[in-house]
C-alpha positions, -999 to +999 in steps of 0.1 A: -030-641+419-068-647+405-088-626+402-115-618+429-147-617+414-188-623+420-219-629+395-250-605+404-281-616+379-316-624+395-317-656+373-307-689+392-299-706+365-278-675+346-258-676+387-257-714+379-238-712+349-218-682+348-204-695+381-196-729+368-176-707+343-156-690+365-147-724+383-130-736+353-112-705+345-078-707+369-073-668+365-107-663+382-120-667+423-152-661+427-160-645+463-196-645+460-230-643+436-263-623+448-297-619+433-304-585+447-281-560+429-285-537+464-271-562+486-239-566+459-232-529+462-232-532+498-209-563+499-188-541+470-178-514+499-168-539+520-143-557+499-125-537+476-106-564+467-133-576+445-115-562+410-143-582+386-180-583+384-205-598+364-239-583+361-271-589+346-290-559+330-321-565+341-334-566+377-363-552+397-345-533+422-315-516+398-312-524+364-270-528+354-268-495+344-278-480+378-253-503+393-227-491+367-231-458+379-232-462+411-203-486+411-181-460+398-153-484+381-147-496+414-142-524+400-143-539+361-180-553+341-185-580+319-226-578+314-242-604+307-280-596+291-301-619+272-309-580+254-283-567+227-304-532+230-282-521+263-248-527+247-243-493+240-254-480+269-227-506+287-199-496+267-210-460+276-199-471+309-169-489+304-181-522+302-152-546+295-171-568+275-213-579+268-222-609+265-256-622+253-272-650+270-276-675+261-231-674+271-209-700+258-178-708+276-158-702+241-169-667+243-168-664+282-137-672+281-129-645+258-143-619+277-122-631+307-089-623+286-101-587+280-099-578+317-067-602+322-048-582+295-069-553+308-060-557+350-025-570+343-015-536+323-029-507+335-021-490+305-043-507+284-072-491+303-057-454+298-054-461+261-086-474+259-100-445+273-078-423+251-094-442+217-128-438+233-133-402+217-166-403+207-203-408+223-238-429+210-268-407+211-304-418+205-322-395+178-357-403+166-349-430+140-315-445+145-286-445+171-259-418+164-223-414+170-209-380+179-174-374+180-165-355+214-140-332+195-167-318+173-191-308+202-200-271+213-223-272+240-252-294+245-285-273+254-318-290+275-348-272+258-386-283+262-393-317+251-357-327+240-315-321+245-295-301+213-263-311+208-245-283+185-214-297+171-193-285+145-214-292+112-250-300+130-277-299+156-286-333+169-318-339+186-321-366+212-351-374+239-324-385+263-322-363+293-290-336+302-281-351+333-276-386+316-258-372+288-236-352+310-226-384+334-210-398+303-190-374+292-153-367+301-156-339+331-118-328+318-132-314+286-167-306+294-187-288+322-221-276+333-223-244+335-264-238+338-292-257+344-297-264+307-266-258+290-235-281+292-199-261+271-168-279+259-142-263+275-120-260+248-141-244+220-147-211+245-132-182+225-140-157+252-164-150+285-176-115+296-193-114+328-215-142+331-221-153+292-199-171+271-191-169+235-190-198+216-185-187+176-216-170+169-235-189+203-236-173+233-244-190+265-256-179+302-235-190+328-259-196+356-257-181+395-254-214+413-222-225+384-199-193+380-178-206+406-172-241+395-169-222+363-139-202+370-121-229+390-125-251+359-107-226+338-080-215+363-095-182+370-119-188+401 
């Protein structure tokens, strides 16, 4: 059975040709292709059966990350950008694949076998995840990767986020919230306004602070109960 799949990009001719792609690819049906990435969400919760989708990074009313998120891997994303600057940001997200525009069909097609192999074992997705241990972080002057086993807790001060790992403090202007939607909710959790704990480097808790080596951090009022109920004691 092909799989179901639609184009969203606000270029006609990018529609144009990413859509002439999928005609030649027997593995692929494309259902439909929108300029508007709202009206694609919509159409989204109406067919579930749509498994594929390619997007464009770029649009007025939602850029592809926005639609990422609110997509929720409801279904797979090959992006297709004419930037390579996002590319970490879609992999962030589970992107299958990103592909820069101008596309050729060689490497369209490629991208296509990637969510094949990807759909047709759904194991390949779990070890994919399993692999993906590590985040990208922004700093001043160059793009950092921060293994997820090394972090402590990740504090929002004034002008900037701390992320206290195991041999350093990394700086970054990107904001807690966004930092927090990509990490793995199993191993890490919010547990104040402006601090965010790996679960597994707690070495104890007494009322409402935890103790982190020599770091100890506030639990806040409106999180002791999601807290406890994330450690099996709520």
């Amino acid at each position: 059975m092909a799989i179901q799949c639609i184009v969203v990009d606000d270029e006609p001719l990018a529609v144009q040709v990413i859509s002439g792609f999928i005609q030649k690819m027997p593995e692929l049906e494309l259902k439909s292709s929108f300029s508007n990435p709202l009206e694609a969400l919509a159409y989204l919760k109406q067919e579930p059966s749509i498994s594929l989708v390619f997007l464009d990074i770029q649009m007025p009313e939602l850029t592809g990350i926005e639609f990422m998120q609110l997509l929720q891997n409801q279904a797979d994303v090959v992006i297709i950008s004419a930037y390579d600057e996002y590319a970490l940001d879609g992999f962030q997200y589970e992107a299958t694949d990103y592909l820069l525009k101008p596309v050729s069909f060689e490497r369209f097609v490629k991208a296509v076998q990637k969510v094949v192999n990807k759909q047709k074992d759904p194991a390949v997705k779990e070890i994919s995840l399993v692999q993906n241990e590590f985040i990208f972080i922004r700093t001043d002057k160059r793009i950092v990767r921060v293994n997820l086993s090394e972090i402590l807790f990740i504090e929002a001060l004034r002008n900037y986020v701390a992320i206290q790992t195991t041999t350093q403090k990394i700086l970054t202007l990107q904001n807690l919230r966004g930092i927090e939607e990509i990490l793995p909710p199993q191993k890490f959790i919010r547990v104040h306004k402006s601090f965010i704990t790996a679960i597994d480097k707690i070495d104890s808790v007494e009322r409402q602070r935890i103790f982190i080596g020599a770091h100890t951090i506030p639990i806040g009022d409106t999180y002791v109960k999601q807290f406890f109920e994330a450690i099996k004691l709520g």
